[in-house]
N, C-alpha and C positions, 0 to 999 in steps of 0.2 A: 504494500500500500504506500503510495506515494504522498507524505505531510505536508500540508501546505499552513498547519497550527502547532500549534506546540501541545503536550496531553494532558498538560494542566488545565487548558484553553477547555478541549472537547471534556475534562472530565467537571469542569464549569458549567458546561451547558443542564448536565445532568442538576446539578444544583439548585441554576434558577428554576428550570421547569420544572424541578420537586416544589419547591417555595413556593414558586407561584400558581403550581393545579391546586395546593393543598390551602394557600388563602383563599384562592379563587369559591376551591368549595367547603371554604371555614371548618371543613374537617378534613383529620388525617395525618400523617406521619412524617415530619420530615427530617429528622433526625438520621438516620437508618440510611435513604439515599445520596445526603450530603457526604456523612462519613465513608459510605463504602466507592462513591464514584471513581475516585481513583484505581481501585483495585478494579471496579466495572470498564471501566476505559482500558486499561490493561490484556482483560480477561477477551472483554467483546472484540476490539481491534487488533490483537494478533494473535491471538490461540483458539477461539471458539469457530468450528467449524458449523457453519450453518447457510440456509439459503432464504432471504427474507421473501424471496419472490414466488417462494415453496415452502411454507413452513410445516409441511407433512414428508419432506425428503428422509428416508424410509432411515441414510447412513448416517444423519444429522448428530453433532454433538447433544446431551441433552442438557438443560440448564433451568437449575430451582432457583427458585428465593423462599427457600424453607423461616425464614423471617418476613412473611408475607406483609407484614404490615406496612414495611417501606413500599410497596408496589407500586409508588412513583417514579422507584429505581427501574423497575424491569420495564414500564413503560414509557420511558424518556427513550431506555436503550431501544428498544422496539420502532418506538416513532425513530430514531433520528440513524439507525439502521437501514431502516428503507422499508420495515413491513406494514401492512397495509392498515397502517393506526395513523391518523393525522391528528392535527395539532387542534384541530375542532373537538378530537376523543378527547384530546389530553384539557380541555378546557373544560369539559364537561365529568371531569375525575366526581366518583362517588355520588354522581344524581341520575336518578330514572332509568332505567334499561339505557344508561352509558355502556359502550363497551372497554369501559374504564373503572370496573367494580372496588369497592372501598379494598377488596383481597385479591393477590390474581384468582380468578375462576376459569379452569378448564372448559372451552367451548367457547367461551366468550370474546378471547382475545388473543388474533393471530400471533403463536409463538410463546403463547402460558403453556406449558407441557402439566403443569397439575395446579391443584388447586388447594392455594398455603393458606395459614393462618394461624389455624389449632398447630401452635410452638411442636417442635419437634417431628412433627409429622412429613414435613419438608426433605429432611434427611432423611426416612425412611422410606420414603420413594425413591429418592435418589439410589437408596442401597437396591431397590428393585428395579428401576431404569438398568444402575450397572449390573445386576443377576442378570439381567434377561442379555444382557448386550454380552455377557460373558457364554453363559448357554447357548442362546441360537449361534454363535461364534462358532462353539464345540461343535455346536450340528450340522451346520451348514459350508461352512469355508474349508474350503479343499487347497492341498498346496496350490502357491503363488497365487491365488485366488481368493484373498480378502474381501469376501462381499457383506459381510455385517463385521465394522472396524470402525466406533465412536466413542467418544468418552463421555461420562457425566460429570457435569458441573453444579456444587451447593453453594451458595453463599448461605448463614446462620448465622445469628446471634447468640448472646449471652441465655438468653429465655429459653431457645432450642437448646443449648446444652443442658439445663436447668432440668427441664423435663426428662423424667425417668425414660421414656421410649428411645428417647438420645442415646444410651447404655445400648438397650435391646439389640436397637439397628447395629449399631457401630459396633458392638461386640460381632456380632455373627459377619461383617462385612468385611471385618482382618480375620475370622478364623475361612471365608469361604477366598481369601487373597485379592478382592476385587481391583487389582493393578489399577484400569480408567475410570475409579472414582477420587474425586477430588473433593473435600470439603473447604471452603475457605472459612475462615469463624472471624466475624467481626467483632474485635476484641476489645468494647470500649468502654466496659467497666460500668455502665449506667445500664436501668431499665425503667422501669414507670415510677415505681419508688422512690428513685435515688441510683447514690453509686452500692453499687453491688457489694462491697467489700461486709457488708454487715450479714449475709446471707448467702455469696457464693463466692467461696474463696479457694476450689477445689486445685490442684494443679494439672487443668485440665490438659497438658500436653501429654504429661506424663501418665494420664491417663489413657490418653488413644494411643503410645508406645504399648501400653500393657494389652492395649488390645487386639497390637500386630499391625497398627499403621506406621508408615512413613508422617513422622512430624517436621514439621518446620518450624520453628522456633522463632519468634521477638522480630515477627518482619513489619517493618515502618511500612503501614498500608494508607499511605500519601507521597511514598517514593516509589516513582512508577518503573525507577530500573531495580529496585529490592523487590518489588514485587515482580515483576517479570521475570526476572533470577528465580522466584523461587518455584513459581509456576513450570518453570523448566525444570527443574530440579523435580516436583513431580513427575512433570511429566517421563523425564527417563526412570521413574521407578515403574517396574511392570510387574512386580510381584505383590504391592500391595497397597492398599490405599493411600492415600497420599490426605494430608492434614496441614493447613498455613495456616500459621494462627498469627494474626494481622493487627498489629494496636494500630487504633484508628482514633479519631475524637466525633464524638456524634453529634451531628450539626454541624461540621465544619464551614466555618467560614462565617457564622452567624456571630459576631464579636459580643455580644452579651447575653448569647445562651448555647453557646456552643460548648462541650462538655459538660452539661448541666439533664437533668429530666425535662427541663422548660423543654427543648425542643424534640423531644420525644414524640410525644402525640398529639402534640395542636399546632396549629397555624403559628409564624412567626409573629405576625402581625407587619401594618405595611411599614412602620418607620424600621422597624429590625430587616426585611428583606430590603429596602432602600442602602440599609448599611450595608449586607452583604454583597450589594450591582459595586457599591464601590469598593470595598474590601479587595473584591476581587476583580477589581478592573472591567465590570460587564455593563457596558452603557447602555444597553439594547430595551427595546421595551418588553412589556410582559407577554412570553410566548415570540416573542419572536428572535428567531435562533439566523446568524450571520452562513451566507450562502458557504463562506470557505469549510464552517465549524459544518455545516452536513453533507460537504463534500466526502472529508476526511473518514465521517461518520459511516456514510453509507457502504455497504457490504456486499452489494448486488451482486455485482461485477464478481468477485470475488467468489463469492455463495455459488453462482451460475458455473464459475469455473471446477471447481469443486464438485458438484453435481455432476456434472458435465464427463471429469474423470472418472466417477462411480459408474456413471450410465457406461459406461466403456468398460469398466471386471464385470459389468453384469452381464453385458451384452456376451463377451467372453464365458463368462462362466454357464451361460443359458447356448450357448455352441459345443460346450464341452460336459456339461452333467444337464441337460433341456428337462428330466425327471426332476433332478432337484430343484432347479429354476422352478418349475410349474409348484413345486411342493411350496417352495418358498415365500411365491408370490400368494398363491392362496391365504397360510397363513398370517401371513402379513395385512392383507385384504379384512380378515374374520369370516369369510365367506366359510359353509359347509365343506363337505366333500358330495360328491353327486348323488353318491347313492347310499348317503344318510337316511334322508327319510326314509326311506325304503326300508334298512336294516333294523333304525330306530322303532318303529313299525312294529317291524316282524319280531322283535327281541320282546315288546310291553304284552304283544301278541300268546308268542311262548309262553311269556312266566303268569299271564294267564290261566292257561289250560295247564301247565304244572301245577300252578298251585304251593308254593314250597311254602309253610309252616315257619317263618325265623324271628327275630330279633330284628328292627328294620334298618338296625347300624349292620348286621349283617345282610341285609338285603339292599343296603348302599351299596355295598363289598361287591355284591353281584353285577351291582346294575353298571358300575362302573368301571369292574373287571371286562364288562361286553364294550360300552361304550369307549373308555380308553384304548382300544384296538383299533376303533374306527378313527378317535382325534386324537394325533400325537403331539398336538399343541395344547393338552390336558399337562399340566406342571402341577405336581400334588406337594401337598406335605402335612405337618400336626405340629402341636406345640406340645411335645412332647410326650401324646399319645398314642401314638399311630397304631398300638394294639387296641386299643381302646376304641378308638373312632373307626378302625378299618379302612382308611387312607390308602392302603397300597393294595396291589395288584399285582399280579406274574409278572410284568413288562416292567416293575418299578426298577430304577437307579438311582442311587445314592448321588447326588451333587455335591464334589467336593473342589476343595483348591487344586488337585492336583489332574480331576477329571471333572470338566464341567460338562459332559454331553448326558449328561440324566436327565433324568423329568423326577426327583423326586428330593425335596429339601426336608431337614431334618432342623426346624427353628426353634429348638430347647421349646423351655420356660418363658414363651414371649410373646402371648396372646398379641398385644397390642402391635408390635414390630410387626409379627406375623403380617399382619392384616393390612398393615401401612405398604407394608414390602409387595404383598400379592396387588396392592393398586398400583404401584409404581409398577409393576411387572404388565398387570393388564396396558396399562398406560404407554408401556411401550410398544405393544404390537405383537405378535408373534405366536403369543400363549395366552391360554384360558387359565388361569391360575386357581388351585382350588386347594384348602387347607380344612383340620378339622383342630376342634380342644370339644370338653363338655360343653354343654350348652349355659350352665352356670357362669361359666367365665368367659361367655360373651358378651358380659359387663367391660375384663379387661380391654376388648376388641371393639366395644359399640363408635366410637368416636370416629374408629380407619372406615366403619362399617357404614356411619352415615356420609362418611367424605365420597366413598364409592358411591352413593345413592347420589350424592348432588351434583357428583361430574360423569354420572350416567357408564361408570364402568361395570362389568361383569363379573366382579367377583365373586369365586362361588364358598359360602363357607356349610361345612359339615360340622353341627352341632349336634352329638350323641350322650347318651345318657338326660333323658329330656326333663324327667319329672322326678316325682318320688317313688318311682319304680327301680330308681337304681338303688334302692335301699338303703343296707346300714352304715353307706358314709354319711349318712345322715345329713341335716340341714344346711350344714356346707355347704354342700355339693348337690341339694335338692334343687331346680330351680322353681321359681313359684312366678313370679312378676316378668320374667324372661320373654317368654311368645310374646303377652302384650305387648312389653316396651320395644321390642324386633317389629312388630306390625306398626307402628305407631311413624315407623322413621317412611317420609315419603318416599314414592322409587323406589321399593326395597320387594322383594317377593319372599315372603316366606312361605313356606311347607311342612306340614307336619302331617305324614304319612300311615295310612295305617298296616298297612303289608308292603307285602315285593311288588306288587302291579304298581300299587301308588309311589313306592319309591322309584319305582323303574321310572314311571311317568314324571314323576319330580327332576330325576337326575338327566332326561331327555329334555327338559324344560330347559334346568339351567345349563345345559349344555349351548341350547340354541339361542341361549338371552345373550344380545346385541348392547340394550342401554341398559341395565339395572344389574344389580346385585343380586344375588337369589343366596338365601339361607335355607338348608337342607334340616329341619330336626328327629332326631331319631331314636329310637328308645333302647335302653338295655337287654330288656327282658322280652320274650320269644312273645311274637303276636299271629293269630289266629288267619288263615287267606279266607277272602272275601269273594263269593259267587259275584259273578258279573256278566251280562252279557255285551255287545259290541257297540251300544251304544251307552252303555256308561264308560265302556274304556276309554272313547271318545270324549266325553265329558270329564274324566278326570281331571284335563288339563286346564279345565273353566275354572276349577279348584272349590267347587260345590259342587253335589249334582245327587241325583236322588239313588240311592243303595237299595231302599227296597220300600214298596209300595203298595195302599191296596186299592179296592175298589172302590171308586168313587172320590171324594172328598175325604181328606184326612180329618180328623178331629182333632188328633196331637202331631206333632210334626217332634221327631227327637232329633238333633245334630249333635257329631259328636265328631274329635279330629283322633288321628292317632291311636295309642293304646287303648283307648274307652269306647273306639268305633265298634270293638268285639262285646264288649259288657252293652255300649247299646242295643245290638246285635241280638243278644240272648233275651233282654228284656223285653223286646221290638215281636219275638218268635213266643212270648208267653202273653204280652196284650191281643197278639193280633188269634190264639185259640183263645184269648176270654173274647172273641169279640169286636173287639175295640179295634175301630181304622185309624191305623198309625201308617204314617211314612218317616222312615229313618232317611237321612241324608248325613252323610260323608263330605264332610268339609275340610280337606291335606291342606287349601290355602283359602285364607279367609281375604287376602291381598287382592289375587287374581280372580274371586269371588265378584267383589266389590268392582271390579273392572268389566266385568260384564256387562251387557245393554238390562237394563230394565226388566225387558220383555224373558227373560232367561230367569235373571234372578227373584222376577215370579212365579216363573214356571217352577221352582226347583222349593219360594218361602213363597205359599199364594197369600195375600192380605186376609182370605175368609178366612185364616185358618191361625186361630193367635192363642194358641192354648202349644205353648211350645219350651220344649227341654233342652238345654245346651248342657254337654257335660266335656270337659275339657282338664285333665289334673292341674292347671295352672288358675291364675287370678279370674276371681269369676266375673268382674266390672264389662273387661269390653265384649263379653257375649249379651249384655243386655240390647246392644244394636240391633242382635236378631232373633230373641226372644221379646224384645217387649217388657213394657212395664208389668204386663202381666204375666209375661213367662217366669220360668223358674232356671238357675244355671244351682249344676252340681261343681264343685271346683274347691279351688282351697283362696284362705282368706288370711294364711296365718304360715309359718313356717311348717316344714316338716320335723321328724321323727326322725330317731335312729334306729333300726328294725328291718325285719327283712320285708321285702315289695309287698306280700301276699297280704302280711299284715297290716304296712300301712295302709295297704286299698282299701281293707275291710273297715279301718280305725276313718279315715277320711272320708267315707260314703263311696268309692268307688264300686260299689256293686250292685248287683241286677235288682236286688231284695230292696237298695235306696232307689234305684230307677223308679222302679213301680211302686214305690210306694208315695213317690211325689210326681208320677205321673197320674196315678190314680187322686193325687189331691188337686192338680190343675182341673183332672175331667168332671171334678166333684161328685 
């Protein structure tokens, strides 16, 4: 790139246009983008590979601001890069379906690769950006043929190291050796409170040494050849992640509240951004940036080249492996395979007319022992269950530092990384990522869980051990509030199954989900297979739909998900010889339910018919939706027991002898 300013100059520009979007819309952060611009000017002008004219180019560097709240940082670099954000976005920062959101948001704005805010989570995708760039690598690149070869980029604050997920990720990211990730940590001692020294005083280098990174140590991050030195100096480390740990001052340049909280999270104000036009020499008015300063700036040219030489290994590698090319391309796309549906079909079909008798975490096992053969862009793993949850399959591999061509991660003790890491994974393309823990400790994971839901990735999570049917680990590990709080997160699909058919039909779901998350739950204890014919297999995947039925108009309608669809079941076969017109319905997703027209989800709750039972082992609140004020829900209201399953059913009301006995009190 040829200079025609100095990188003081262009790492300026980032400055005022932080100052001035964030008075412009009286709120916002500009702390964060002052201090780090210089290391941004650095980073963006000659080491980040990207193409503003493409910002979907498949070999692109990738690049966080896991300190999402400066996000006037990454969109000044954006606008004055050349991608398709003008300076009308950057003036309308944090108002109305701007495409300038108060956080970056995934989808929103050309060249956000995820979507930051919730501290720490930032770097956890980044750790899943570089997984995945390390794996499809293992899978796909054949000698002299580097067709997936990019690195990730973090910038972070003080706050993301703060956060316990920080550990998680970073722990597992030096033990799997991820060489092209780079975290930069801005290092400048202040956060909303105050200076930090009262509350985090860790020695955080020597922390990421202990966790098998490359550290960089005490680099001035407003000396643009120290930082460039040490970026290289990463960059030749290829064994393991690399960490610059950057003293900065936050607010720079704002001479009366620069190193201070003042310029943390509010506006300067205009006399304090007046002082910094002259501090630093910028005469110009607000927003408006000197033709040389986005010469220097823009990337195009550059990006286009860059591209340009990929499209050229591709072109080559699709002359010499055209199989894996076609595999490649696919994957990368999220497109099926052709003759999925077909297989997909013919498998929910089979297990059908088998029938198998299991446990539905073992009829996970099943459905995705069949399915995993057909996608091998399924990437599994557990946090440190994998016997438990039933995660793996015959075809699994271990992914390690020394062999990354598996499909199968082993992520301890780390609900929450887990979950950050499989969206950063989704996020990059390639793989369907799918991981399991209890369903209990999808507390630790909810947070990764609703960021998947609001940037419309596919995450798939495998929650086993559902209710108080895993018995005598007792209340710990019972979940009670769980399903609700999982349904309650918008975009999200949950399933709670009650055999191998519905499982099978669950894990063909989240197989084929595009925008959402799908949460899989599944119980410990062995559940009973349910008669069906061809068009409720159909129906399954409505996630309502009527199980069994009689003549005429029902009186009582029972629903029920999961392990209690069998205890309905039996109670449903002793109303209907006394007599009594019941229709049982089978509800695995009360989400995709709800999605349904109208016209369906009365066919399945007719309005005549409001004398209705919901029995579900969890919180009994959000089945009054479909019960009614005057229905009745069986459920729990209070913690569990420690005891074995059989008992607690009996002790909690799970059985056929409660069914009918407050069915019979609704029919009065």
């Amino acid at each position: 790139m040829t200079t025609t300013v100095d990188a003081r100059l262009m790492a300026n520009a980032i400055r005022i246009l932080s100052a001035d979007a964030v008075q412009q819309a009286n709120s916002g952060h500009p702390g964060a983008p002052m201090g780090m611009a210089d290391i941004a000017q650095v980073l963006w002008s000659g080491h980040l590979k990207h193409n503003p004219a493409n910002p979907g180019w498949q070999n692109r560097d990738r690049f966080v601001l896991s300190n999402g709240h400066g996000s006037m940082l990454i969109y000044s670099l954006l606008h004055l890069t050349g991608y398709d954000l003008s300076i009308e976005d950057l003036k309308n920062f944090r108002q109305f379906e701007s495409r300038t959101p108060g956080h970056p948001e995934h989808g929103y704005t050309p060249g956000v690769e995820t979507t930051t805010g919730p501290l720490g989570q930032g770097i956890a995708n980044a750790v899943g950006f570089a997984l995945a760039e390390k794996v499809l690598a293992a899978q796909f690149n054949q000698p002299g043929l580097a067709l997936v070869d990019h690195r990730t980029w973090v910038f972070m604050g003080d706050g993301c190291l703060m956060e316990g997920i920080s550990h998680e990720a970073c722990s597992l990211a030096g033990t799997l050796g991820l060489g092209k990730l780079v975290a930069i940590w801005d290092d400048n001692k202040i956060s909303i409170d105050g200076p930090v020294d009262g509350w985090f005083t860790d020695d955080t280098a020597a922390r990421f040494e202990a966790y098998g990174w490359h550290v960089l140590r005490d680099v001035d991050g407003h000396d643009a050849e120290a930082i460039n030195a040490a970026i290289q100096s990463a960059v030749a480390e290829t064994g393991k992640p690399s960490m610059i740990c950057c003293r900065t001052t936050i607010g720079f340049g704002a001479p009366n509240k620069q190193g201070t909280a003042g310029s943390h999270g509010a506006p300067l104000g205009d006399e304090e951004i007046q002082l910094v036009r002259e501090g630093l020499d910028w005469p110009h008015a607000p927003f408006d940036i000197p033709e040389a300063v986005y010469k220097d700036w823009n990337a195009c040219a550059q990006g286009q080249q860059d591209e340009a030489q990929w499209q050229g290994v591709l072109e080559d590698y699709q002359s010499k492996h055209p199989e894996l090319a076609e595999e490649y391309r696919r994957r990368m796309m999220g497109t099926m395979p052709e003759d999925w549906a077909e297989l997909s079909t013919a498998f929910i079909q089979a297990t059908q007319q088998e029938g198998p008798t299991l446990a539905t975490r073992k009829s996970s096992q099943r459905a995705l022992e069949y399915y995993a053969g057909l996608l091998p862009e399924l990437i599994g793993g557990s946090a440190d269950l994998t016997g438990s949850n039933n995660t793996v399959w015959r075809g699994s591999k271990t992914i390690s530092d020394e062999d990354a061509s598996g499909n199968y991660i082993n992520y301890g003790v780390r609900e929450f990384a887990m979950a950050a890491i499989m969206n950063g994974i989704s996020l990059h393309d390639g793989f369907k990522p799918y991981a399991g823990t209890f369903l209990v400790f999808s507390d630790y994971a909810r947070n990764a869980i609703r960021m998947a839901a609001l940037m419309k990735q596919p995450s798939l999570f495998v929650f086993t051990h559902d209710s108080i049917g895993l018995g005598e680990d007792g209340p710990t590990h019972q979940p009670i509030e769980h399903l609700a709080s999982l349904r309650l997160i918008p975009n999200h699909s949950v399933w709670r199954p009650c055999d191998a058919v519905e499982s099978a039909v669950a894990w063909k779901f989240a197989c084929e989900s595009q925008d959402s998350p799908v949460s899989m739950v599944y119980s410990r204890q062995t559940l009973p297979h349910m008669n069906r014919d061809n068009i409720d297999l159909v129906n399954i995947e409505k996630g309502g739909y009527v199980l069994s039925d009689c003549e005429g108009l029902p009186e009582l309608i029972i629903i029920a998900s999961g392990s209690e669809v069998g205890i309905a079941q039996l109670a449903n076969e002793q109303l209907t010889e006394s007599g009594v017109r019941v229709r049982l319905v089978s509800m695995p997703s009360t989400t995709e339910f709800d999605r349904q027209d109208a016209a369906y989800r009365e066919s399945v709750l007719p309005a005549s018919c409001d004398r209705r039972l919901a029995i579900e082992a969890g919180s009994t609140d959000y089945w009054y939706k479909y019960v009614g004020l005057n229905g009745a829900v069986i459920g729990m209201d209070s913690f569990g027991e420690s005891a074995p399953a059989s008992k607690l059913f009996e002790h909690f009301g799970f059985t056929v002898d409660n069914v009918l006995a407050q069915s019979k009190r609704l029919l009065g």
